[in-house]
CHARMM-style PDB file with segment names, atoms N, HN, CA, C and O in Angstrom:
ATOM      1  N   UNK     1     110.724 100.416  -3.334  1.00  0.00      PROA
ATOM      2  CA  UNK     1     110.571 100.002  -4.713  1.00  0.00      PROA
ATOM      3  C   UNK     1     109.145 100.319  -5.172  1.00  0.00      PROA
ATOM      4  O   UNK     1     108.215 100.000  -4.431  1.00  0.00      PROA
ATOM      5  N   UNK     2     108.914 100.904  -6.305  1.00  0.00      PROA
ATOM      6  HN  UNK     2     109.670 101.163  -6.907  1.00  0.00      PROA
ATOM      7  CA  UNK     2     107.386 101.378  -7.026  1.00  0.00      PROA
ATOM      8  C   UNK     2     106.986 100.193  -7.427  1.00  0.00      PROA
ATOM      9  O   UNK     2     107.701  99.259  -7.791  1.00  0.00      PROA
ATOM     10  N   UNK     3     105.563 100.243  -7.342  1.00  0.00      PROA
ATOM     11  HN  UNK     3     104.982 101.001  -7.047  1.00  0.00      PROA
ATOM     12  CA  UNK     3     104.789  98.946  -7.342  1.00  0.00      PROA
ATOM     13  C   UNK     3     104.237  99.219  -8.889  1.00  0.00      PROA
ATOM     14  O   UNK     3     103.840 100.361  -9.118  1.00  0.00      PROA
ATOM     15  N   UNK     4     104.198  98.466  -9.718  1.00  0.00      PROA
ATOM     16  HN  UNK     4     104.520  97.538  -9.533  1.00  0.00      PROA
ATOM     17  CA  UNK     4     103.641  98.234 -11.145  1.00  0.00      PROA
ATOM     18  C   UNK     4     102.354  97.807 -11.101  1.00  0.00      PROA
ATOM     19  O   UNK     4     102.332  96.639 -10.712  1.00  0.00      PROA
ATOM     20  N   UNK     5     101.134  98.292 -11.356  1.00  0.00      PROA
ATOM     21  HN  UNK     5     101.152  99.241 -11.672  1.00  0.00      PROA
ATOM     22  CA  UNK     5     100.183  97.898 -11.757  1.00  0.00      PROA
ATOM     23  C   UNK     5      99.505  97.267 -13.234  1.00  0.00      PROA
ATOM     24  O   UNK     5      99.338  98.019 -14.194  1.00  0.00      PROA
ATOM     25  N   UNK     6      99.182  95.982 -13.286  1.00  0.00      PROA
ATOM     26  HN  UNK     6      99.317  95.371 -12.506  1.00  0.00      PROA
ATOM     27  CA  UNK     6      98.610  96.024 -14.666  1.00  0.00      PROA
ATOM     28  C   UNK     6      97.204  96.370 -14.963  1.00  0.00      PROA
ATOM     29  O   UNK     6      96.439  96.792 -14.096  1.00  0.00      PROA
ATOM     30  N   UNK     7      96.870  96.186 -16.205  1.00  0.00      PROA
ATOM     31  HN  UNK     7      97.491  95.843 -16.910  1.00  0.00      PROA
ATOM     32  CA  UNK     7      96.116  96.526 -16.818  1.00  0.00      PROA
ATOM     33  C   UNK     7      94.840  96.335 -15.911  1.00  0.00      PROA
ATOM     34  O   UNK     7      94.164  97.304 -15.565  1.00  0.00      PROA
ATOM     35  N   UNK     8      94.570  95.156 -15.573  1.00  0.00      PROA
ATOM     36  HN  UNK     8      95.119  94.369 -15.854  1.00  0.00      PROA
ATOM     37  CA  UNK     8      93.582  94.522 -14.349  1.00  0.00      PROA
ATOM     38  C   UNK     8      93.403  95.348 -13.586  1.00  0.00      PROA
ATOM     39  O   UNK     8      92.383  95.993 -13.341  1.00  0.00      PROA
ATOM     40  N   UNK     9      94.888  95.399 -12.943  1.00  0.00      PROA
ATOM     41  HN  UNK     9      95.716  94.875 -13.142  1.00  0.00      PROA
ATOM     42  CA  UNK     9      94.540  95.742 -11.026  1.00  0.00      PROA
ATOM     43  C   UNK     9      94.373  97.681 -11.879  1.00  0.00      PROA
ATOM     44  O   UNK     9      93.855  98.402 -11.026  1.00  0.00      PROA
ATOM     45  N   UNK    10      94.650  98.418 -13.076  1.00  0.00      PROA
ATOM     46  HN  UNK    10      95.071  97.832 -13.768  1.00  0.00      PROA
ATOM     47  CA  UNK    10      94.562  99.587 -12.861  1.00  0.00      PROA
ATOM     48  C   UNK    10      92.745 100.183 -13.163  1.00  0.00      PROA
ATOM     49  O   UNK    10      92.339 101.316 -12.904  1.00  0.00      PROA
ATOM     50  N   UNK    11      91.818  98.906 -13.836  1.00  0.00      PROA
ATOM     51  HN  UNK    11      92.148  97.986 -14.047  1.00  0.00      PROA
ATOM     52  CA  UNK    11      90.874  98.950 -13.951  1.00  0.00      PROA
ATOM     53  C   UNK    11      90.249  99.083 -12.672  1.00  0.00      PROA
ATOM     54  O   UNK    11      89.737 100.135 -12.289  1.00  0.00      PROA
ATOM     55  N   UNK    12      90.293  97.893 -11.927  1.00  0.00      PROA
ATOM     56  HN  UNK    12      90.710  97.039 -12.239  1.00  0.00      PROA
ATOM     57  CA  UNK    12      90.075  97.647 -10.803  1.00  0.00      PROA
ATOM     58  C   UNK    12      90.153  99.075  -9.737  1.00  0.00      PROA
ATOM     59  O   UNK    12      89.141  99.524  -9.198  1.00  0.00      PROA
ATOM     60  N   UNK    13      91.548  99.679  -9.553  1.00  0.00      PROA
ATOM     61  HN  UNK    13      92.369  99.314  -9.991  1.00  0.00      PROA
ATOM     62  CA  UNK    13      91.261 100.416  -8.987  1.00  0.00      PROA
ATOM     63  C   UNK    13      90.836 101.972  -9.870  1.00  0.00      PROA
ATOM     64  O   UNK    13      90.942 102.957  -9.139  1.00  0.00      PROA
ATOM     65  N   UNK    14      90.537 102.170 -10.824  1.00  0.00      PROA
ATOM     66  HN  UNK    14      90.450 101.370 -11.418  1.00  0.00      PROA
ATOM     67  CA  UNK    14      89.628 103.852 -10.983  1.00  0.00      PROA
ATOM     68  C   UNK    14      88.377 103.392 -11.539  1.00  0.00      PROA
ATOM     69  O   UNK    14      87.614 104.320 -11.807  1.00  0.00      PROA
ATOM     70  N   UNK    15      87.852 102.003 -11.844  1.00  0.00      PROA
ATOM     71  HN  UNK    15      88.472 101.249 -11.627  1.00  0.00      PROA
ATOM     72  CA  UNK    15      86.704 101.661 -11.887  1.00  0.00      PROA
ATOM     73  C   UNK    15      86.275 101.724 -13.209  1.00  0.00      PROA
ATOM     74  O   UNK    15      85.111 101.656 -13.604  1.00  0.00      PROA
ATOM     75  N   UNK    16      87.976 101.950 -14.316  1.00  0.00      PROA
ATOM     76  HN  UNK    16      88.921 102.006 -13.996  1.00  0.00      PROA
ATOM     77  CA  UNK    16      87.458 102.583 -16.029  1.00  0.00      PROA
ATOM     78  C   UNK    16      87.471 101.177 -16.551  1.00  0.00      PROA
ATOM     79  O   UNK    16      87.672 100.180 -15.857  1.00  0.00      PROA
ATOM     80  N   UNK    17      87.245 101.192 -17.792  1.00  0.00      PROA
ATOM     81  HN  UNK    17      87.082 102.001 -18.356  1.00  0.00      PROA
ATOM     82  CA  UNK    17      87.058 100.125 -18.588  1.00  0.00      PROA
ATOM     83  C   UNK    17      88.599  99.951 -19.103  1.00  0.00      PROA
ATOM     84  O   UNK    17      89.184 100.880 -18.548  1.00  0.00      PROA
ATOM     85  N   UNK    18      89.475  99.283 -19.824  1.00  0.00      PROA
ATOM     86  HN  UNK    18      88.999  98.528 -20.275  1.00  0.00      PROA
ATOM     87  CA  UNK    18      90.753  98.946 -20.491  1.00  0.00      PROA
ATOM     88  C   UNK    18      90.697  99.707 -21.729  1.00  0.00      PROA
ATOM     89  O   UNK    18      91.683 100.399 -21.981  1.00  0.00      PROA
ATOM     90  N   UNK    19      89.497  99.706 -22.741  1.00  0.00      PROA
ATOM     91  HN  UNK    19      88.696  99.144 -22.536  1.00  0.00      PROA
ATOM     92  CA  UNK    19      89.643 100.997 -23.706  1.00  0.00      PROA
ATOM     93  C   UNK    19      89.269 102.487 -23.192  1.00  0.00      PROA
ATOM     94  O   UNK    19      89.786 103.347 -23.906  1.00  0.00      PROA
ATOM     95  N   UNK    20      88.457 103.019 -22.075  1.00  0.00      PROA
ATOM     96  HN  UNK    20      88.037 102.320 -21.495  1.00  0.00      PROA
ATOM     97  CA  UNK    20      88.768 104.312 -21.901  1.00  0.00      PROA
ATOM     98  C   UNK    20      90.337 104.554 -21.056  1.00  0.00      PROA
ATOM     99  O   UNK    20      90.922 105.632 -21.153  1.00  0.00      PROA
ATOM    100  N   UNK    21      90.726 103.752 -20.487  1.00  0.00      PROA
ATOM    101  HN  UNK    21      90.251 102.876 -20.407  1.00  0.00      PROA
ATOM    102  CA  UNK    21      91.799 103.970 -19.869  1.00  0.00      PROA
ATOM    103  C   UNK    21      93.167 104.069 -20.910  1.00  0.00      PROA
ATOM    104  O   UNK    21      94.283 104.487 -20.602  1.00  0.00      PROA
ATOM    105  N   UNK    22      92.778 103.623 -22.045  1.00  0.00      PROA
ATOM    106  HN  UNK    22      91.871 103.283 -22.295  1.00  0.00      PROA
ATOM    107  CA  UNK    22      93.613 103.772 -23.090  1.00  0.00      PROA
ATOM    108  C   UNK    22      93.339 105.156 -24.128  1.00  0.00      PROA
ATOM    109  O   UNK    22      94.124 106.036 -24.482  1.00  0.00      PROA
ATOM    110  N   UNK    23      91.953 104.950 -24.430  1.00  0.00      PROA
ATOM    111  HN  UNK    23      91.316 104.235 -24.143  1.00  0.00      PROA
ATOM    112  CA  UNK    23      91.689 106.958 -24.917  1.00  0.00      PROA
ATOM    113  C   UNK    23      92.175 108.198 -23.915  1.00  0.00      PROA
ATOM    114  O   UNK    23      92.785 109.238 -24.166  1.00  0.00      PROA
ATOM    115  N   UNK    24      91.758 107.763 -22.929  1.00  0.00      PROA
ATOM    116  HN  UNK    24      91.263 106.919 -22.725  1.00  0.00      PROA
ATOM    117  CA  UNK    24      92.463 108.860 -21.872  1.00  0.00      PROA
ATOM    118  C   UNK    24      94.096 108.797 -21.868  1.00  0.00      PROA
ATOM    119  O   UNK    24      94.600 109.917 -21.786  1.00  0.00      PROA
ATOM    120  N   UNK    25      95.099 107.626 -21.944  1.00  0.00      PROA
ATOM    121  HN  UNK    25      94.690 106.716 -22.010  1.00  0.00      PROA
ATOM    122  CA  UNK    25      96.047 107.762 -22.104  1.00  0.00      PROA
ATOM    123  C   UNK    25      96.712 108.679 -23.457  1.00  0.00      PROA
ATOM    124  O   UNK    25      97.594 109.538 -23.442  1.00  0.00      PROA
ATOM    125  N   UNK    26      96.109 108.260 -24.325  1.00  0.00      PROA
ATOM    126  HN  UNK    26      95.393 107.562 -24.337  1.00  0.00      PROA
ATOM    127  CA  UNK    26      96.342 108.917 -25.533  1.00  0.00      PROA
ATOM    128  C   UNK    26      96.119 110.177 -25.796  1.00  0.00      PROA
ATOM    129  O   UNK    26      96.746 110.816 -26.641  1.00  0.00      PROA
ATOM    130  N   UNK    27      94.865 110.787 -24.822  1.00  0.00      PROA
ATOM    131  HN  UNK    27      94.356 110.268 -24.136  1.00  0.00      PROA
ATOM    132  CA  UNK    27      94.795 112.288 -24.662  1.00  0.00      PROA
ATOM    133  C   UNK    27      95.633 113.249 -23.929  1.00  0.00      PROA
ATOM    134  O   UNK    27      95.764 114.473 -23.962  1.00  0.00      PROA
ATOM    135  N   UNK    28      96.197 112.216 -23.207  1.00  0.00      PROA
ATOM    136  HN  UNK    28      96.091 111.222 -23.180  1.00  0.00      PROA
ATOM    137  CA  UNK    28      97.300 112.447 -22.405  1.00  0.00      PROA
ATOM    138  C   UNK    28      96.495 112.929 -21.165  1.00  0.00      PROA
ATOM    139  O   UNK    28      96.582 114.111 -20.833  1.00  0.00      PROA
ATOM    140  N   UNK    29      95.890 112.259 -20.624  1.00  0.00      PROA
ATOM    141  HN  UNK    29      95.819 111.299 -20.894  1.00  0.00      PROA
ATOM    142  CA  UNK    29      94.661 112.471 -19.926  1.00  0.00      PROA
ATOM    143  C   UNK    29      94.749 111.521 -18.633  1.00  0.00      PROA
ATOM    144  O   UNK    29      94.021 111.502 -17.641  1.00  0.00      PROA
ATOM    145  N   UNK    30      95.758 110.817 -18.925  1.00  0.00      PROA
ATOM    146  HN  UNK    30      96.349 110.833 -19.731  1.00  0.00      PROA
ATOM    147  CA  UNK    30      96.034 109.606 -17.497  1.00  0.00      PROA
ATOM    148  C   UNK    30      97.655 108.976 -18.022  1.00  0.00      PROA
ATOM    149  O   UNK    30      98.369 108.797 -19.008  1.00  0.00      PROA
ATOM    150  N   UNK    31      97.595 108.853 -16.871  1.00  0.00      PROA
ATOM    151  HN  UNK    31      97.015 108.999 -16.069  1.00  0.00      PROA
ATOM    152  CA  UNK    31      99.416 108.477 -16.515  1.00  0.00      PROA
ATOM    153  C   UNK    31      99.676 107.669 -17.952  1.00  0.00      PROA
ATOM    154  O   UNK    31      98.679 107.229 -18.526  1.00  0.00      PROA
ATOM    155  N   UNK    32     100.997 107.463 -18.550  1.00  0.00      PROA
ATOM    156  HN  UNK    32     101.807 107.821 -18.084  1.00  0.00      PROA
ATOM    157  CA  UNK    32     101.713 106.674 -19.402  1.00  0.00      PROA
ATOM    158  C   UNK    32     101.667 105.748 -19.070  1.00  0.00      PROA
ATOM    159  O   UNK    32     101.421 105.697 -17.864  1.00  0.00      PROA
ATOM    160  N   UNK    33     101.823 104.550 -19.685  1.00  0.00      PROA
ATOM    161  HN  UNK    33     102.023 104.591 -20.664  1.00  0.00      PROA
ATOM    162  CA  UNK    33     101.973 103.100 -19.408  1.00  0.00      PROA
ATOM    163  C   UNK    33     103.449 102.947 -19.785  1.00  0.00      PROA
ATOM    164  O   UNK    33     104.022 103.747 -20.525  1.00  0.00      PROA
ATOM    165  N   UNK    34     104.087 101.773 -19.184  1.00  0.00      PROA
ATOM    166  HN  UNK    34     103.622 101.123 -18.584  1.00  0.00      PROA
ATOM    167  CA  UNK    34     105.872 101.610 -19.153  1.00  0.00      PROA
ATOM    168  C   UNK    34     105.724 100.436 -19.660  1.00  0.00      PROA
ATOM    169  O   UNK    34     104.848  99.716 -19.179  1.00  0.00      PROA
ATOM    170  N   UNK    35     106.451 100.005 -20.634  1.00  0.00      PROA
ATOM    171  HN  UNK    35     107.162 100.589 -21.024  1.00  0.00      PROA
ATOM    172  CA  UNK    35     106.538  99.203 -21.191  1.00  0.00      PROA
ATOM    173  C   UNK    35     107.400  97.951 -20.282  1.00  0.00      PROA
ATOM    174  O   UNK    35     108.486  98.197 -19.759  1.00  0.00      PROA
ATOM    175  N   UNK    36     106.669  96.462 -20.181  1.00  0.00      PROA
ATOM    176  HN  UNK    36     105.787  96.262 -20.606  1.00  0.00      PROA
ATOM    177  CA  UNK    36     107.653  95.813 -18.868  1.00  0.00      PROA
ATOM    178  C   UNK    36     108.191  94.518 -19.825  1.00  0.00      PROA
ATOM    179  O   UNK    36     108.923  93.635 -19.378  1.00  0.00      PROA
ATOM    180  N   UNK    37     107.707  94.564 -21.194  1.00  0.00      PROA
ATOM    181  HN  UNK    37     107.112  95.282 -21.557  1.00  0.00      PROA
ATOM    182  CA  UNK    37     108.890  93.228 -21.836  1.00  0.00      PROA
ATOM    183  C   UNK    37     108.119  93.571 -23.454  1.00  0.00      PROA
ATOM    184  O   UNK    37     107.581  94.667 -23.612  1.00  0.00      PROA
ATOM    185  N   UNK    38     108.126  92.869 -24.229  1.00  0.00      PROA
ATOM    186  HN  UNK    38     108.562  91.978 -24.100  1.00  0.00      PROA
ATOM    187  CA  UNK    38     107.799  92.065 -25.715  1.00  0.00      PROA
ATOM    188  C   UNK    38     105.913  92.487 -25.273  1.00  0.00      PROA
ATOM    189  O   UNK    38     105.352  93.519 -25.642  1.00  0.00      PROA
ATOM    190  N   UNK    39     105.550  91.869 -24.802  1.00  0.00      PROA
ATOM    191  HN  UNK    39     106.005  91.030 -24.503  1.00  0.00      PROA
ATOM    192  CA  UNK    39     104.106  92.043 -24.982  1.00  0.00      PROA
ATOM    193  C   UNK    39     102.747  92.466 -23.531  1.00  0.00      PROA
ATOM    194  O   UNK    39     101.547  92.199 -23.485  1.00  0.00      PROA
ATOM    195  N   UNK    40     103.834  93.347 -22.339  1.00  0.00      PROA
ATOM    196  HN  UNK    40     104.810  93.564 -22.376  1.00  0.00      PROA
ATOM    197  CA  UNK    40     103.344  93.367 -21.333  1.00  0.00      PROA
ATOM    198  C   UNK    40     103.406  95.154 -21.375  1.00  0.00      PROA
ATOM    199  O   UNK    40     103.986  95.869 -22.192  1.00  0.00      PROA
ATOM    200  N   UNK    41     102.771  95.452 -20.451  1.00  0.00      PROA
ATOM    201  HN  UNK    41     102.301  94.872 -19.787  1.00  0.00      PROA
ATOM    202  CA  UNK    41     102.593  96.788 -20.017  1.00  0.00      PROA
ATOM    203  C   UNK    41     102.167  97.293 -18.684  1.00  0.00      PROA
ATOM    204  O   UNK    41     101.005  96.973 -18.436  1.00  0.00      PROA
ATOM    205  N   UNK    42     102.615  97.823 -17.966  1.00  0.00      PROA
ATOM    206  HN  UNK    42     103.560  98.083 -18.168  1.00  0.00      PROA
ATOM    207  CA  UNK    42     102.167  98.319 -16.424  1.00  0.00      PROA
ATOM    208  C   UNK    42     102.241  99.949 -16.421  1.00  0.00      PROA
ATOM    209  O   UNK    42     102.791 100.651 -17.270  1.00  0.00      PROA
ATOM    210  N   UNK    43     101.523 100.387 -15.206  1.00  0.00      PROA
ATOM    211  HN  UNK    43     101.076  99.817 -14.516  1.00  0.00      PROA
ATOM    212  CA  UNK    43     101.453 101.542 -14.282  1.00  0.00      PROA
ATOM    213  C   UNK    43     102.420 101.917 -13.365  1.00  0.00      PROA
ATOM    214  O   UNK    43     102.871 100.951 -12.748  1.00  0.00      PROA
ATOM    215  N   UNK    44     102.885 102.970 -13.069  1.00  0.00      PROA
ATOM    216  HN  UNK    44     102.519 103.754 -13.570  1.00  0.00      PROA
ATOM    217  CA  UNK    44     103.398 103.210 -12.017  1.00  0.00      PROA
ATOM    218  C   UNK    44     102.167 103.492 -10.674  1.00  0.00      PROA
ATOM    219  O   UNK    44     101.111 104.082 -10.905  1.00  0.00      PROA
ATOM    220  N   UNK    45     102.489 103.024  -9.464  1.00  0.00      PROA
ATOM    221  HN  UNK    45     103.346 102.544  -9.277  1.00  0.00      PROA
ATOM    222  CA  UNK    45     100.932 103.128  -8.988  1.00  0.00      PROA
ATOM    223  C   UNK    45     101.058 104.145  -8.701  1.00  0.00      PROA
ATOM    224  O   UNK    45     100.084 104.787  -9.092  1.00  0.00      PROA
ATOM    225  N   UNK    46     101.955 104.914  -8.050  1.00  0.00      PROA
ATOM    226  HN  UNK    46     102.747 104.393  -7.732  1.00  0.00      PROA
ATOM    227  CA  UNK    46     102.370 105.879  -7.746  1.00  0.00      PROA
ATOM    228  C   UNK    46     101.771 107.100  -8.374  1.00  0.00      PROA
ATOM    229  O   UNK    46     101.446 108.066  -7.684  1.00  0.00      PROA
ATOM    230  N   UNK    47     101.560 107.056 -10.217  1.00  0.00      PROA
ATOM    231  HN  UNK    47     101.825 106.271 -10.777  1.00  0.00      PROA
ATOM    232  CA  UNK    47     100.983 108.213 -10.890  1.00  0.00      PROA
ATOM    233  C   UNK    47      99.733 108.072 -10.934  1.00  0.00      PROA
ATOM    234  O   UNK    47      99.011 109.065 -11.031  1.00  0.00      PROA
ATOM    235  N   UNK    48      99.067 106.424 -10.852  1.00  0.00      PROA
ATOM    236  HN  UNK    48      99.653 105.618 -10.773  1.00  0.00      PROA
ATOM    237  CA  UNK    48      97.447 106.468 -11.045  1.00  0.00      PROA
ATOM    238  C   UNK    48      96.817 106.606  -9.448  1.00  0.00      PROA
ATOM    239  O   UNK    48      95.629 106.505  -9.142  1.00  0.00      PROA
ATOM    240  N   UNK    49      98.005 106.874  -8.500  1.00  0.00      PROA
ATOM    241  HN  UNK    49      98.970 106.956  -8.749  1.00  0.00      PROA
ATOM    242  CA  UNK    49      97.335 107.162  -7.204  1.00  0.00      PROA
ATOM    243  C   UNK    49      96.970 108.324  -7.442  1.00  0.00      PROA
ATOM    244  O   UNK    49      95.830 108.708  -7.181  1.00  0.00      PROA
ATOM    245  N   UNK    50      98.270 109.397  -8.208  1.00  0.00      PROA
ATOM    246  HN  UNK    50      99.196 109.086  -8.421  1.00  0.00      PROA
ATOM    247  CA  UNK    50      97.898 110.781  -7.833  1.00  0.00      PROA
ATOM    248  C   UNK    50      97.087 110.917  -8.754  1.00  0.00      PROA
ATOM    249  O   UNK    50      96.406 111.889  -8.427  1.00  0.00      PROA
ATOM    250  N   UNK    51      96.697 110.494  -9.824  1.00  0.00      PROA
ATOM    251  HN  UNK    51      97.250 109.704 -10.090  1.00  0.00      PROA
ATOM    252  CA  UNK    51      96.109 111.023 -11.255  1.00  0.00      PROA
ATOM    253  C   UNK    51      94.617 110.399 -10.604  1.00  0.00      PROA
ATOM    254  O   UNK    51      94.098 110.206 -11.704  1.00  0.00      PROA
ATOM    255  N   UNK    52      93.950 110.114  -9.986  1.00  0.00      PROA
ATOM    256  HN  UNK    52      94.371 110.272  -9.093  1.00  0.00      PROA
ATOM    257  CA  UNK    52      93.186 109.500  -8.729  1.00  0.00      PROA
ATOM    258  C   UNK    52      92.900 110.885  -8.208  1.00  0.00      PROA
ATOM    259  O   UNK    52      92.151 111.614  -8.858  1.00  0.00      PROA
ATOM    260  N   UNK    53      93.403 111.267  -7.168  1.00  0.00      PROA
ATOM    261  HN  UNK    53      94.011 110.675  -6.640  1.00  0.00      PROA
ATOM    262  CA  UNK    53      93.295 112.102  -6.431  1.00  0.00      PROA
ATOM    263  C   UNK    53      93.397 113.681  -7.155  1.00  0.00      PROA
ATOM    264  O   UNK    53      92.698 114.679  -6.984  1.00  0.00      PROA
ATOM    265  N   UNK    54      94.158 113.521  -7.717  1.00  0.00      PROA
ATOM    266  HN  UNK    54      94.726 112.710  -7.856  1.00  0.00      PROA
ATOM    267  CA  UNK    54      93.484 115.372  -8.693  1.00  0.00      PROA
ATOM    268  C   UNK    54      91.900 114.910  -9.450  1.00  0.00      PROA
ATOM    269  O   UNK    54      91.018 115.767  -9.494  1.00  0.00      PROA
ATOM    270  N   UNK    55      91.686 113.728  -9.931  1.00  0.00      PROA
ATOM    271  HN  UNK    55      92.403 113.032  -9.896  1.00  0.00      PROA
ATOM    272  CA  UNK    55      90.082 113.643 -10.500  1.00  0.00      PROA
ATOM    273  C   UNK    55      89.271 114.195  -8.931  1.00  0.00      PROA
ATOM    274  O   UNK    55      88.663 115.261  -8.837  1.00  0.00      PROA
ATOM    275  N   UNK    56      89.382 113.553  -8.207  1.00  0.00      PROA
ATOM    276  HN  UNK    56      89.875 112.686  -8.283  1.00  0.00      PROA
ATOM    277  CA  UNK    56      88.586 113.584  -6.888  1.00  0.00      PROA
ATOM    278  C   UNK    56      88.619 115.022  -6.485  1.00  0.00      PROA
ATOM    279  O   UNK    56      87.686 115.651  -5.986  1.00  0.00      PROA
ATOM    280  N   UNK    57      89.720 115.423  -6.744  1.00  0.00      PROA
ATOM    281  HN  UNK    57      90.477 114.911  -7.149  1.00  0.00      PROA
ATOM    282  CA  UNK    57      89.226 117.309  -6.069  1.00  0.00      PROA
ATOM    283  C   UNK    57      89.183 117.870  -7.193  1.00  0.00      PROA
ATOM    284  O   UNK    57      88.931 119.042  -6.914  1.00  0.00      PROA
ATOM    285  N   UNK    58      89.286 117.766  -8.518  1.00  0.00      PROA
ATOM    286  HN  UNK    58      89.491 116.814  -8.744  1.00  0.00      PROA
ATOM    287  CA  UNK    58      88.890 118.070  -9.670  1.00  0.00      PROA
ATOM    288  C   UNK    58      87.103 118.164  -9.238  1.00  0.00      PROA
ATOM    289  O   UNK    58      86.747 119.324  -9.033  1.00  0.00      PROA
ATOM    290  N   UNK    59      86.061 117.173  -9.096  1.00  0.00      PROA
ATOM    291  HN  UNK    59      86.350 116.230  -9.263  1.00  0.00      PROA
ATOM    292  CA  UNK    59      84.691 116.831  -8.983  1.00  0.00      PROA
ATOM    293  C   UNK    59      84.396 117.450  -7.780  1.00  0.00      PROA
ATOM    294  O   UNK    59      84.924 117.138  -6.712  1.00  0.00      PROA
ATOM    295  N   UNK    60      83.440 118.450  -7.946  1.00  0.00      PROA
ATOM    296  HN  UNK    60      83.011 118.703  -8.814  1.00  0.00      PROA
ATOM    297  CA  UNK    60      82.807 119.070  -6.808  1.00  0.00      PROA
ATOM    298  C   UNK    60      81.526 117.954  -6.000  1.00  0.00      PROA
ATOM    299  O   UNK    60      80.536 117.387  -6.463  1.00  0.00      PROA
ATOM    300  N   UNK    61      82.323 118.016  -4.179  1.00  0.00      PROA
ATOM    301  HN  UNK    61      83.127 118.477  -3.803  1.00  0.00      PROA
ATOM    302  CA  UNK    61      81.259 117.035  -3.879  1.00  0.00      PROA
ATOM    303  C   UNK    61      79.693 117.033  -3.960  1.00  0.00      PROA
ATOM    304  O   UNK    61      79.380 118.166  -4.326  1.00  0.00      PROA
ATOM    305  N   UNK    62      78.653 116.326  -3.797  1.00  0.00      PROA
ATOM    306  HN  UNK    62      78.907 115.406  -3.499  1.00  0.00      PROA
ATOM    307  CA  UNK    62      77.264 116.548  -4.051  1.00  0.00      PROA
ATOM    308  C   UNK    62      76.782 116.683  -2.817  1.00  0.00      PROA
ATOM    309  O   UNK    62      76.951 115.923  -1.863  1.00  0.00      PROA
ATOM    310  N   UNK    63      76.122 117.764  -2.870  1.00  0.00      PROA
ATOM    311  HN  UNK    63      75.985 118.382  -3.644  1.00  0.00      PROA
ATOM    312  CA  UNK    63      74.890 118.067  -1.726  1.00  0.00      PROA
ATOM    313  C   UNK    63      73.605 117.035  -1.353  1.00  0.00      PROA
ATOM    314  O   UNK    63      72.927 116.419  -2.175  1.00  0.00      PROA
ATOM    315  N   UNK    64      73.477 117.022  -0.071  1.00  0.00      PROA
ATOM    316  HN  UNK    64      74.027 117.522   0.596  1.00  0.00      PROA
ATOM    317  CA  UNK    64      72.468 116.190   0.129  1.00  0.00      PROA
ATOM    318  C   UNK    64      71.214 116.552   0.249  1.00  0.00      PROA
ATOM    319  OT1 UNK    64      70.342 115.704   0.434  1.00  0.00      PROA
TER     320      UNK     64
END
């Protein structure tokens, strides 16, 4: 079963704020949000794992 993330735990894990995570949605720039009743909203974790991991090899690592 896919695990739903909210708004919290999706901050929490890419470290964005709740309004860039919402401009980036709208740019179409990070996973969709699923609508889960009347006034709730979640993640699939599943897409902000991978949408995670293409940023990370997207960013070239830094030299020391």
């Amino acid at each position: 079963m896919e695990q739903i993330l909210r708004v919290r735990d999706v901050c929490r894990v890419t470290g964005l704020a709740r309004s860039t995570i919402w401009r980036l949605e709208r740019g179409r720039q990070f996973p969709a949000r699923r609508k889960l009743g009347i006034r709730s909203v979640g993640w699939l974790a599943s897409e902000v794992s991978e949408w995670l991991m293409t940023r990370a090899l997207a960013i070239p690592a830094r030299k020391s």
